[in-house]
C-alpha positions in Angstrom: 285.1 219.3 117.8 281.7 221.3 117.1 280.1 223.0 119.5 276.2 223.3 119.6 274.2 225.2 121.4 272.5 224.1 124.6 268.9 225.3 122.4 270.0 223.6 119.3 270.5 220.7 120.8 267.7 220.8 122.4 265.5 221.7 119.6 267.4 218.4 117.9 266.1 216.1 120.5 263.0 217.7 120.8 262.8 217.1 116.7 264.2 213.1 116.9 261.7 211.9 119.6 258.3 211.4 118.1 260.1 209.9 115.3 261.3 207.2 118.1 258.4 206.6 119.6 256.7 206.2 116.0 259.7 203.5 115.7 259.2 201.7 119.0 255.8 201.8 118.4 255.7 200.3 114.8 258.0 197.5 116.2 256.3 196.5 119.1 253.3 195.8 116.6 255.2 193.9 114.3 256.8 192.1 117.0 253.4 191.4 118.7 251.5 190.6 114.9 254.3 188.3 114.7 253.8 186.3 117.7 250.2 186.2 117.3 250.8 184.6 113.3 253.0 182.2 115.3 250.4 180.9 117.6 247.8 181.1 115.5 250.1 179.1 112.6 250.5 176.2 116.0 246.9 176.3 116.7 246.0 175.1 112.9 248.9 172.9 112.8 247.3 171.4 115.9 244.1 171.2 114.0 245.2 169.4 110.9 246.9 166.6 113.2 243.6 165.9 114.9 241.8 166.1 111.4 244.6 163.7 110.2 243.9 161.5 112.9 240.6 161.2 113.2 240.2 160.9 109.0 242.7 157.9 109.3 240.7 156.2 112.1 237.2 157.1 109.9 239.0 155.5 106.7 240.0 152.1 109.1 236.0 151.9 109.8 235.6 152.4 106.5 237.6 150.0 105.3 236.4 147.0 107.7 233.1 148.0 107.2 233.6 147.3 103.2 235.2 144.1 103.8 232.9 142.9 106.1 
């Protein structure tokens, strides 16, 4: 096995962790941009089942209002 020195070790780690933190970082916004597509996706799926809704209920007056 290879032996590396306590300083180039060291110098290694020092080397490999901003490019971590850039990683975490860049994850935990995807994650997060993600989620908020997700709720944002529920809150218009919401919206179109109320427009549905109330567009079949204005078509019924509509409707009896032309047959009348």
């Amino acid at each position: 096995m290879v032996e590396q020195k306590p300083e180039k070790v060291s110098n290694f780690l020092k080397d490999k962790i901003p490019l971590l933190f850039i990683i975490i970082f860049i994850t935990y916004g995807c994650e997060s941009s993600f989620k908020n597509f997700d709720i944002d996706l529920i809150d218009k799926q919401i919206e179109l089942q109320d427009f549905v809704e109330k567009s079949t209920v204005r078509k019924d007056e509509i409707l009896e209002n032309i047959d009348e």
